[in-house]
VOMIFI-482541 format. One record per residue: x, y, z of N, C-alpha, C in turn; chain; residue in three letters; residue number from 1. Coordinates in Angstrom, 1 decimal, always signed. Layout:
N
+--------+--------+--------+--------+--------+--------+--------+--------+--------+--------+---------+-----+
:    n_u :    n_v :    n_w :   ca_u :   ca_v :   ca_w :    c_u :    c_v :    c_w : cadena : residuo : num :
+--------+--------+--------+--------+--------+--------+--------+--------+--------+--------+---------+-----+
:      X :      Y :      Z :      X :      Y :      Z :      X :      Y :      Z :      A :     ala : NUM :
...
+--------+--------+--------+--------+--------+--------+--------+--------+--------+--------+---------+-----+
This chain:
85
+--------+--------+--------+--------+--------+--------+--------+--------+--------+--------+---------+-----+
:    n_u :    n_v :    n_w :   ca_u :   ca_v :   ca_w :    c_u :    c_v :    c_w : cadena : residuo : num :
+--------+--------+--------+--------+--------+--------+--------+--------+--------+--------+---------+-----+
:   -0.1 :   +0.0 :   +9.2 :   -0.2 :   -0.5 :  +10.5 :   -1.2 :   -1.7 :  +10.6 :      A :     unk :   1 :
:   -1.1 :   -2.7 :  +11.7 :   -2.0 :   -3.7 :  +11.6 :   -3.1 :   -3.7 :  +12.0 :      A :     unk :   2 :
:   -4.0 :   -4.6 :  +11.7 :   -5.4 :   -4.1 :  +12.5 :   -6.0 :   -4.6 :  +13.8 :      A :     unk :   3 :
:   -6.4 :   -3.6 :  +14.6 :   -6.1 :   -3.4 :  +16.3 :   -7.5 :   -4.7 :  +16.4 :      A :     unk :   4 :
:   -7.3 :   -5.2 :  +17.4 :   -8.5 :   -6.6 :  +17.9 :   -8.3 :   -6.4 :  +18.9 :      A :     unk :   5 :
:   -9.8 :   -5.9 :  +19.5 :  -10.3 :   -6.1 :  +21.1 :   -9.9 :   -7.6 :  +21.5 :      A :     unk :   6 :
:   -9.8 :   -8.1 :  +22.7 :   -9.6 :   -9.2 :  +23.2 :  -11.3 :   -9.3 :  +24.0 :      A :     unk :   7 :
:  -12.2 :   -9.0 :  +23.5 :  -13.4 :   -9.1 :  +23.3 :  -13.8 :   -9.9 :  +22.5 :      A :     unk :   8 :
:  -13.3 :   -9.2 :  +21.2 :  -13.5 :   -9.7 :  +19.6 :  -12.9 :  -11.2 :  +19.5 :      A :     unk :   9 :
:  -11.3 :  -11.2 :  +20.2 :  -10.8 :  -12.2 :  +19.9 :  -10.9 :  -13.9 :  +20.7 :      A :     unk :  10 :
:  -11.9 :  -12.9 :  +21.9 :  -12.4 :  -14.3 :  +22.6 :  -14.0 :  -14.8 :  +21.9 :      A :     unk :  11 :
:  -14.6 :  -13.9 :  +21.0 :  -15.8 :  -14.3 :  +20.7 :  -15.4 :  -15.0 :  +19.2 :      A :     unk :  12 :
:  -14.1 :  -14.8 :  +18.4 :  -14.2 :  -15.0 :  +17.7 :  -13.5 :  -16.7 :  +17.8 :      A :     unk :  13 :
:  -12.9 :  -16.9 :  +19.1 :  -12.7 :  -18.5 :  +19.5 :  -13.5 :  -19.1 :  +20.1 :      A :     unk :  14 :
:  -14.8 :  -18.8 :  +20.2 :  -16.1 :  -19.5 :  +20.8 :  -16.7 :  -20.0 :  +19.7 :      A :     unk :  15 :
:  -17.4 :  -21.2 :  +20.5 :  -18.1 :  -22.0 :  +19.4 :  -19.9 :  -22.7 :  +20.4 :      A :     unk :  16 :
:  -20.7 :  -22.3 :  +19.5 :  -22.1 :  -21.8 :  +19.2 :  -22.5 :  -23.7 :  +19.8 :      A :     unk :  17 :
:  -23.4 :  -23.5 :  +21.3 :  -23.8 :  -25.1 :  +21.2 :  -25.0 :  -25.4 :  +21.5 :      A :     unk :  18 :
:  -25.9 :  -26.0 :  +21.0 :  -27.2 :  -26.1 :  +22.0 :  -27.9 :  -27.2 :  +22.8 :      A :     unk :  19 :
:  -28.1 :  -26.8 :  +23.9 :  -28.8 :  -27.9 :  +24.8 :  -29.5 :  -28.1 :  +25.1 :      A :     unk :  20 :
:  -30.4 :  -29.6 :  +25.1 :  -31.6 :  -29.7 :  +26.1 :  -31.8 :  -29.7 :  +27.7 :      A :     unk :  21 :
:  -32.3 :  -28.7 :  +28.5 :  -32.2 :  -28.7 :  +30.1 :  -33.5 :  -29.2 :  +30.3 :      A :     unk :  22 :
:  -33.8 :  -29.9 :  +31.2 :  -34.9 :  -29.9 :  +31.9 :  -34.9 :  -28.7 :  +32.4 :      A :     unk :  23 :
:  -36.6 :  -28.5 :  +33.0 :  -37.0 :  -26.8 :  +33.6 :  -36.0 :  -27.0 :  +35.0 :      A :     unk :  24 :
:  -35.8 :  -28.0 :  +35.9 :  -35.6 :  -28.0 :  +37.1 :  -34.0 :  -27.1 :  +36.5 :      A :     unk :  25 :
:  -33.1 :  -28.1 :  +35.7 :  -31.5 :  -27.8 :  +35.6 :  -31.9 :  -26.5 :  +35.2 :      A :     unk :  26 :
:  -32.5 :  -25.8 :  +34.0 :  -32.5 :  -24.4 :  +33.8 :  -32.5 :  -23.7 :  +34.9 :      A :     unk :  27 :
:  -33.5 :  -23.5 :  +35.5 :  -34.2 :  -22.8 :  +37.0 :  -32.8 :  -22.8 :  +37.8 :      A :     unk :  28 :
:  -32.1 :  -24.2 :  +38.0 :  -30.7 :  -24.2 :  +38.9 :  -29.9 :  -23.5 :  +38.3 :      A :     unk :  29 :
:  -29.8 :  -22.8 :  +36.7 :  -28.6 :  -22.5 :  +36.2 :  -29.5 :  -20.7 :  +36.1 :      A :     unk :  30 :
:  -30.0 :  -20.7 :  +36.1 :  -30.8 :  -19.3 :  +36.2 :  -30.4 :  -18.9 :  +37.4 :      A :     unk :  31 :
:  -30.6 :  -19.6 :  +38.8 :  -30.2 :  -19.4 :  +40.2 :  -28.9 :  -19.3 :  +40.5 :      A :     unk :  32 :
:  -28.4 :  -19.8 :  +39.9 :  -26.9 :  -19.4 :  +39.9 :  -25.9 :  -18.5 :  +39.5 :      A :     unk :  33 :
:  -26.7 :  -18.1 :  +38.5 :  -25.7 :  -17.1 :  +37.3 :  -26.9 :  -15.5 :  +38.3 :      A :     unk :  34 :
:  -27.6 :  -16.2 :  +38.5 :  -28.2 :  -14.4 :  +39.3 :  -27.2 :  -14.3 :  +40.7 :      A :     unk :  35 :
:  -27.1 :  -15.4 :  +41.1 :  -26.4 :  -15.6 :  +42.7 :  -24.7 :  -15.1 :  +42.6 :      A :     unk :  36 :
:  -24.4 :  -15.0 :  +41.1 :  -23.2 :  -14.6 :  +41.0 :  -22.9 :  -13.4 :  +40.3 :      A :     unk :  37 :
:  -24.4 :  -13.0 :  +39.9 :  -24.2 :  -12.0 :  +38.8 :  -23.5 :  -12.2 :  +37.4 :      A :     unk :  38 :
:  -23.4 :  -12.9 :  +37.2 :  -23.3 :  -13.8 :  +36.0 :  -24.0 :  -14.2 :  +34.7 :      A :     unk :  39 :
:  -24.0 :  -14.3 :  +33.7 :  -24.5 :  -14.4 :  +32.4 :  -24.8 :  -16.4 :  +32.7 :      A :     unk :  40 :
:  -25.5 :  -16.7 :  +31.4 :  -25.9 :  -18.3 :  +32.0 :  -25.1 :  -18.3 :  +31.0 :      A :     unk :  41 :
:  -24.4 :  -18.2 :  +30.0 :  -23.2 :  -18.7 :  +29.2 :  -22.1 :  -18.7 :  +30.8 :      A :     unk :  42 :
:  -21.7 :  -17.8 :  +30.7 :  -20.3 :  -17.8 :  +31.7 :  -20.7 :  -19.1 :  +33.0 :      A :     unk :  43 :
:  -21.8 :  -18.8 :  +33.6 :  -21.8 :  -19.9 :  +34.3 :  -21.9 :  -21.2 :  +33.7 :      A :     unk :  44 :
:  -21.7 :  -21.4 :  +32.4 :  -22.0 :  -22.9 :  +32.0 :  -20.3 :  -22.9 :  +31.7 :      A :     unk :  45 :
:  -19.8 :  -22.0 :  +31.2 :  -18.2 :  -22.1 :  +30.8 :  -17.3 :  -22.0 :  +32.9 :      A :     unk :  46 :
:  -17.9 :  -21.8 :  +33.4 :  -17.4 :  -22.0 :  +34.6 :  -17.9 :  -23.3 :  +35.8 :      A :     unk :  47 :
:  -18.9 :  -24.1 :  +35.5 :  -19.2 :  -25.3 :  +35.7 :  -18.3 :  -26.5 :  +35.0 :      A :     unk :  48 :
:  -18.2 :  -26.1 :  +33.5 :  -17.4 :  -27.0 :  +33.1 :  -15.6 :  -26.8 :  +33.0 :      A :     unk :  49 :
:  -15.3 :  -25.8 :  +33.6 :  -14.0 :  -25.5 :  +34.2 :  -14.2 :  -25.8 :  +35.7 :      A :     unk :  50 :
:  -15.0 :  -25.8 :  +36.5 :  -14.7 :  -26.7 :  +37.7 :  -15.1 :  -28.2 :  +37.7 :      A :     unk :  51 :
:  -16.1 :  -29.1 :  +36.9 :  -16.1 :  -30.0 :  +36.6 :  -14.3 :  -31.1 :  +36.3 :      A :     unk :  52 :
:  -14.2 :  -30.1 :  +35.4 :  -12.9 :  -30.6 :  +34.6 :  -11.5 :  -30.4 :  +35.8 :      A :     unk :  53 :
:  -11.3 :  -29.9 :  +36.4 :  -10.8 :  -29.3 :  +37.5 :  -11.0 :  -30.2 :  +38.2 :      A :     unk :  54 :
:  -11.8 :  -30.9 :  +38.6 :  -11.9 :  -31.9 :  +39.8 :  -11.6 :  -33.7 :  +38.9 :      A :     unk :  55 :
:  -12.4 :  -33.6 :  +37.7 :  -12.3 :  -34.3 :  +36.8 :  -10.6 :  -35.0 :  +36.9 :      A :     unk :  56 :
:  -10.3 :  -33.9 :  +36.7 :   -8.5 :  -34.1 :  +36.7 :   -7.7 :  -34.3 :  +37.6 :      A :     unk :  57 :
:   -8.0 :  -33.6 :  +38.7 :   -7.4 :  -34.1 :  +40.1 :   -7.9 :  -35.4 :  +40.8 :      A :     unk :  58 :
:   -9.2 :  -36.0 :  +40.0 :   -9.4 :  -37.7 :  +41.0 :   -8.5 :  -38.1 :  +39.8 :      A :     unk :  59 :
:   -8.7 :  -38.2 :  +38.6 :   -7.8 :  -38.6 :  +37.4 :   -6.4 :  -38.8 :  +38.3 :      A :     unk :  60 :
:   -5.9 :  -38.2 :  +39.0 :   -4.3 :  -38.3 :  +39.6 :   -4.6 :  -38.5 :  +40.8 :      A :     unk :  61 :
:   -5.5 :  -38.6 :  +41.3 :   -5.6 :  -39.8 :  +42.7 :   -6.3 :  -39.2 :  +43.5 :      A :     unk :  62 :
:   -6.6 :  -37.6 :  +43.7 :   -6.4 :  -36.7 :  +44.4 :   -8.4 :  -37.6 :  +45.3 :      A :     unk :  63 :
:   -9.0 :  -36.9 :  +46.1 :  -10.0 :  -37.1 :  +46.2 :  -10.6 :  -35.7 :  +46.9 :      A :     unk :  64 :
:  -11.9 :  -35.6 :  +46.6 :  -12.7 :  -33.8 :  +46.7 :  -13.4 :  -34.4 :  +47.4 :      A :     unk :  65 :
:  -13.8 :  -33.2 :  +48.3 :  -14.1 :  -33.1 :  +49.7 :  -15.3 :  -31.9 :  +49.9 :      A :     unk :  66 :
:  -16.0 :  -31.9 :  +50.9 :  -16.7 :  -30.4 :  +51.4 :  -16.7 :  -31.0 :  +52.7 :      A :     unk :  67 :
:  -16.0 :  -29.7 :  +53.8 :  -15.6 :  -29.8 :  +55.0 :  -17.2 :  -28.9 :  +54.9 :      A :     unk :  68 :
:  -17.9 :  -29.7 :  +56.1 :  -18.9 :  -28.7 :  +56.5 :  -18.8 :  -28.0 :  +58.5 :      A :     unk :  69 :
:  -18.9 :  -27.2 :  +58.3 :  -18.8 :  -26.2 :  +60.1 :  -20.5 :  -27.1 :  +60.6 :      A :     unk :  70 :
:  -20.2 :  -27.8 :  +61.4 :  -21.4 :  -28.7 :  +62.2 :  -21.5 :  -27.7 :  +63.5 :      A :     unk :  71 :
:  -20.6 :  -26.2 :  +64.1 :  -21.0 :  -25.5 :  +64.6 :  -20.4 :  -25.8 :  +65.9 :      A :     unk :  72 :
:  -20.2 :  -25.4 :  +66.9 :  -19.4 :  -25.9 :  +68.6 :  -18.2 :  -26.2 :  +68.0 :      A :     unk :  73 :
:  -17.4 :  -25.6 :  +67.2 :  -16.1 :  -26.5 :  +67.3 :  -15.8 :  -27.8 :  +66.3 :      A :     unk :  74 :
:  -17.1 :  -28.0 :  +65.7 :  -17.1 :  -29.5 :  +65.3 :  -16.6 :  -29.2 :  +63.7 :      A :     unk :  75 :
:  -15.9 :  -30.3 :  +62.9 :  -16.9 :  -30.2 :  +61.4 :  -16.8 :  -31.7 :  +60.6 :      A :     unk :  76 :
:  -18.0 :  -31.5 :  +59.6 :  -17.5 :  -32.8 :  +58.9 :  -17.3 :  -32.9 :  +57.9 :      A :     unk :  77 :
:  -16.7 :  -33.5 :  +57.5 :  -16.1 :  -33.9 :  +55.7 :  -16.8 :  -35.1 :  +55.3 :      A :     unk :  78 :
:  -17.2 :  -34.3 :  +54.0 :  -18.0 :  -35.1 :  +53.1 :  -16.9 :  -35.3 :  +51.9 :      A :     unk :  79 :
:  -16.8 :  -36.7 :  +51.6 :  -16.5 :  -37.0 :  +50.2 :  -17.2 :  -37.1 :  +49.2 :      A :     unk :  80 :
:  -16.5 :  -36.2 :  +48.0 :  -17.8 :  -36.0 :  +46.9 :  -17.0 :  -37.4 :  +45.4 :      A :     unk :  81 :
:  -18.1 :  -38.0 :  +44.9 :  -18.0 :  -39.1 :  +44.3 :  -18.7 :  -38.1 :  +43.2 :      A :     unk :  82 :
:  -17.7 :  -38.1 :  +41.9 :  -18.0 :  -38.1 :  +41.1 :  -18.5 :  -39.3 :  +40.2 :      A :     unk :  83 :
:  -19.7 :  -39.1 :  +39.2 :  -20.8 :  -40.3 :  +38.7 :  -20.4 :  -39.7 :  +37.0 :      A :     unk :  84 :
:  -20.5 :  -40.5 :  +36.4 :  -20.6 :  -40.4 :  +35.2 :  -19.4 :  -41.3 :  +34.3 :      A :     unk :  85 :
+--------+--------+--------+--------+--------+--------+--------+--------+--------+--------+---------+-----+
């Protein structure tokens, strides 16, 4: 019979090992985050760069991102967000 692989095993065994320099401020923001979601700071860095890429891709095809904000009475506004880099 073959030999059984967690899909634990098999996602660790398709990851690949990186290291970065953060300033304290970006750490502290990525500490704050991954606690605000209950989250590991790996998973939040692999899910930053899946919404990065995600939006990355949608101006790529014309699309343009937004945050509608509730200004409260009824009102709201839309912010356009400009990706830099």
């Amino acid at each position: 019979m073959g030999r059984v692989t967690s899909i634990d095993q098999r996602a660790t065994a398709e990851m690949s090992r990186l290291s970065v320099n953060l300033t304290g401020d970006t750490m502290a923001a990525l500490k704050e985050l991954a606690d605000r979601r209950g989250s590991t700071v790996s998973e939040t860095i692999r899910r930053a760069i899946a919404v990065l890429k995600y939006f990355d891709d949608q101006v790529e095809r014309g699309s343009e991102i937004a945050v509608i904000e509730d200004m409260g009475d009824g009102k709201t506004q839309v912010n356009k967000v400009i990706l830099l880099g």
